[in-house]
C-alpha positions in Angstrom: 0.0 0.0 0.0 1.3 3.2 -1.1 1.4 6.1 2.0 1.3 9.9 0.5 3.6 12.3 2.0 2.6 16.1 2.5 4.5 18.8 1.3 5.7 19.6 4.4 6.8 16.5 5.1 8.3 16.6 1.7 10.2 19.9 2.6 12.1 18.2 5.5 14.0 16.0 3.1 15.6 19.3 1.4 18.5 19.8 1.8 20.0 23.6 2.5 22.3 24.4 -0.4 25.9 24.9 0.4 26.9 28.5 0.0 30.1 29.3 -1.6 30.9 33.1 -1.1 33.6 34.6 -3.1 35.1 37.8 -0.8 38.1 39.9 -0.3 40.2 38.3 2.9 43.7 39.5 3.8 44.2 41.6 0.6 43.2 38.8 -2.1 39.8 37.2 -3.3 39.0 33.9 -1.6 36.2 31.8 -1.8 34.6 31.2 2.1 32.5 28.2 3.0 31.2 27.2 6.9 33.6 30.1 8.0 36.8 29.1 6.4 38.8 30.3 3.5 39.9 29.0 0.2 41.6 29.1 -2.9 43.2 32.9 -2.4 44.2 34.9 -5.3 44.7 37.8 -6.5 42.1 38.1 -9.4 38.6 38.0 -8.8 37.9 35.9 -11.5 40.1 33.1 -11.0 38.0 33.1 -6.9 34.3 33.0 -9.0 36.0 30.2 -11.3 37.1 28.0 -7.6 33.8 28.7 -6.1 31.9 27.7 -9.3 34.0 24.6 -9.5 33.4 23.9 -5.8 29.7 24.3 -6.6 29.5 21.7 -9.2 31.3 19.3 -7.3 28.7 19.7 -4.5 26.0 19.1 -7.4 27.6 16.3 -8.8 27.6 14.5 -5.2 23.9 15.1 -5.1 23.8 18.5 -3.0 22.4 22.4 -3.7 24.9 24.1 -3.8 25.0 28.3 -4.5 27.8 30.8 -5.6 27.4 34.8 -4.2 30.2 37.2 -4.9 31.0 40.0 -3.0 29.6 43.4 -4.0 26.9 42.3 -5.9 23.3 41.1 -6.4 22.7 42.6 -3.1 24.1 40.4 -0.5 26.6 43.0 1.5 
């Protein structure tokens, strides 16, 4: 017999995605997850390309996984 599961049952089961943040530490970009930092460098771009690599790895192992970037889309 097959049991129906609410929504909100369903919503317990997601996961929160993993937030890589890509921000300026110790006079170089570095990509900070949990309150640790990564992957410093000097150009911004090469930080966004580690944190989007980071991300897909967390995809490809099944978890939601965001990138945000320091100065934009609103988050500082």
């Amino acid at each position: 017999m097959a049991h129906a599961v609410s929504a909100a049952a369903m919503s317990s089961f997601v996961t929160s995605p993993l937030i890589f943040t890509v921000v300026q530490h110790d006079g170089a970009w570095s990509v900070e997850h949990d309150g640790r930092h990564s992957n410093r460098s000097a150009d911004k771009a090469v930080a966004i390309a580690s944190a989007s690599k980071l991300a897909r790895a967390a995809l490809a192992g099944g978890r939601p996984a965001q990138v945000r970037i320091e100065g934009e889309t609103g988050y500082f």
